[in-house]
C-alpha positions as CSV (number, residue, x, y, z in Angstrom):
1,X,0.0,0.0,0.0
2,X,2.9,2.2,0.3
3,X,3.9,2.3,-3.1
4,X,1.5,3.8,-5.9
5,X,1.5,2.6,-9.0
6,X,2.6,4.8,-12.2
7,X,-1.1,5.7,-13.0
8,X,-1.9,6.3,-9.0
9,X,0.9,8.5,-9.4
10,X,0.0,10.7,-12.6
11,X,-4.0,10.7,-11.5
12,X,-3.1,12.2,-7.9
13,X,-4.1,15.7,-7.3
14,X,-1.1,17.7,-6.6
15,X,-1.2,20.7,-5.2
16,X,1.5,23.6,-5.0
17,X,3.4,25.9,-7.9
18,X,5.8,24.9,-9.8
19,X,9.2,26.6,-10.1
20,X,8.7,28.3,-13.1
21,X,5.3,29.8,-11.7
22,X,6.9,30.9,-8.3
23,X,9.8,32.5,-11.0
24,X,7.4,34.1,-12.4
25,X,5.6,35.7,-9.5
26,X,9.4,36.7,-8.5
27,X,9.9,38.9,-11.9
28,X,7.0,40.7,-11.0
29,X,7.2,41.9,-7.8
30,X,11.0,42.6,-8.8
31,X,9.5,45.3,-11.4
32,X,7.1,46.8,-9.6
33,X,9.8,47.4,-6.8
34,X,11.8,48.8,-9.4
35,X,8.7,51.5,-10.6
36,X,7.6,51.6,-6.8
37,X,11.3,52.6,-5.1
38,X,11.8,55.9,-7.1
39,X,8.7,57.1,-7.0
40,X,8.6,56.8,-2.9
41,X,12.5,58.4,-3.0
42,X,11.3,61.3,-5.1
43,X,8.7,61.6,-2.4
44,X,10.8,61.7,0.3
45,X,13.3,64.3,-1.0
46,X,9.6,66.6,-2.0
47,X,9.1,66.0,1.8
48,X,12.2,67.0,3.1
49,X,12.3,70.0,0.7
50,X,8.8,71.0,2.1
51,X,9.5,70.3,5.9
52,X,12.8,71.9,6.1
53,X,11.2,75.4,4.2
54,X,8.2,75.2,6.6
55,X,10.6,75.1,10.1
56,X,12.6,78.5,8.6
57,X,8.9,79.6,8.1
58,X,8.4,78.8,11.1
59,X,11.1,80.6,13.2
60,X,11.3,83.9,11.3
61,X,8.0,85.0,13.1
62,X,9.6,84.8,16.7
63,X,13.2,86.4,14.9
64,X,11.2,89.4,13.5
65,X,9.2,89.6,17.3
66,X,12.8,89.5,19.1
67,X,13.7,92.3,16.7
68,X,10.5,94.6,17.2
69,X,11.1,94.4,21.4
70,X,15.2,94.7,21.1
71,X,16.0,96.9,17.8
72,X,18.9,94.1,16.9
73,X,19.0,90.6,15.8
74,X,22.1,90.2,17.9
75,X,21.1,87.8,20.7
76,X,18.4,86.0,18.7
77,X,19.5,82.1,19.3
78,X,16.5,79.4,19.3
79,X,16.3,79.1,23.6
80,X,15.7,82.9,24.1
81,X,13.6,82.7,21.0
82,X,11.5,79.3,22.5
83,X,11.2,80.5,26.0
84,X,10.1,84.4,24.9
85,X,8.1,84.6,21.9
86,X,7.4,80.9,20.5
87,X,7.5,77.7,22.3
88,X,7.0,75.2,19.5
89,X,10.2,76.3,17.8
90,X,11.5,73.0,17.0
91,X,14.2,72.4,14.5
92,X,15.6,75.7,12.7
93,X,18.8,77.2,14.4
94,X,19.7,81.1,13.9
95,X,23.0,80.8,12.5
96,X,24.5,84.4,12.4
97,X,23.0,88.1,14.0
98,X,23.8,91.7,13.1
99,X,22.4,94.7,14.3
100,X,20.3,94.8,11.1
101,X,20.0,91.3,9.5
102,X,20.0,87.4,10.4
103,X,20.2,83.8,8.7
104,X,17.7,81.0,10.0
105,X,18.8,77.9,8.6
106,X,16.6,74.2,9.2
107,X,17.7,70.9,8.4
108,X,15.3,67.8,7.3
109,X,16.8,64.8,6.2
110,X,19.3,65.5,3.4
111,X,17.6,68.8,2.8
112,X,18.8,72.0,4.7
113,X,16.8,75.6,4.0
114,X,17.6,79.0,5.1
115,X,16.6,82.4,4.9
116,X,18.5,85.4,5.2
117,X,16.5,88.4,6.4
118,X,15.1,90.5,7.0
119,X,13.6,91.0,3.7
120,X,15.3,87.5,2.2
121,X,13.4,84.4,0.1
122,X,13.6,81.0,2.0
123,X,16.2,78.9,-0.5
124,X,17.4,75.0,-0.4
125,X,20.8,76.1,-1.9
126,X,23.9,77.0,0.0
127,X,23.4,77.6,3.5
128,X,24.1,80.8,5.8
C-alpha cells in the first residue's frame, strides 16, 4: 500500500506551484519594486524640501518679534527665542546676527533651508 503505482501516481491531485510559476511571481514583484522605489525616493526628498522650508517659516515670526522688542537681531538664538516669543520652535537654528540682518537655517533629512532676512526668500541652496 505504500507504493503507488505509475497511474496512481500521474492521477493524484497535486497541489502547489511549480518553479517556473513561483519565477514568475518573482519577476513581477522585482518590477514593480523597481517603478515603486523611485517614485517613494522622489517623495521623500519633495518632503524634506517641504518640511525643512516650513521650520525656517516657522522661526522667522519669533526672529522678527525678538527684533521689534530689542532693535537688533544680535542675541536671537532658538532658547531665548523658544522661551520668549514661541514655544513650538523646533528644529531651525539662527546661525549668524547683526544689528540689522539674520540667517535662519533648518535641516530635514538630506535637505537643509535658510533664509537670510530681513527681507530674504527661503532657499534649499547653499546655506548661511
Amino acid at each position: 500500500m505504500l507504493s503507488l503505482t505509475l497511474q496512481q501516481w500521474l492521477v493524484q491531485d497535486d497541489e502547489g506551484f511549480t518553479l517556473i510559476e513561483l519565477l514568475v511571481v518573482l519577476v513581477i514583484i522585482g518590477i514593480l519594486l523597481a517603478i515603486a522605489v523611485p517614485s517613494y525616493l522622489g517623495f521623500k526628498d519633495r518632503a524634506n524640501k517641504a518640511a525643512a522650508k516650513a521650520n525656517v517659516r516657522e522661526a522667522v515670526p519669533a526672529v522678527e518679534a525678538f527684533y521689534s522688542d530689542t532693535g537688533t537681531y544680535v542675541g536671537a538664538n532658538i532658547a531665548k527665542l523658544k522661551g520668549s516669543y514661541d514655544a513650538g520652535i523646533s528644529v531651525a537654528t539662527v546661525m549668524s546676527q547683526s544689528t540689522s540682518g539674520y540667517c535662519v537655517q533648518a535641516v530635514s533629512g538630506n535637505q537643509t533651508a535658510h533664509r537670510t532676512g530681513p527681507s530674504g526668500a527661503i532657499t534649499l541652496t547653499g546655506s548661511c
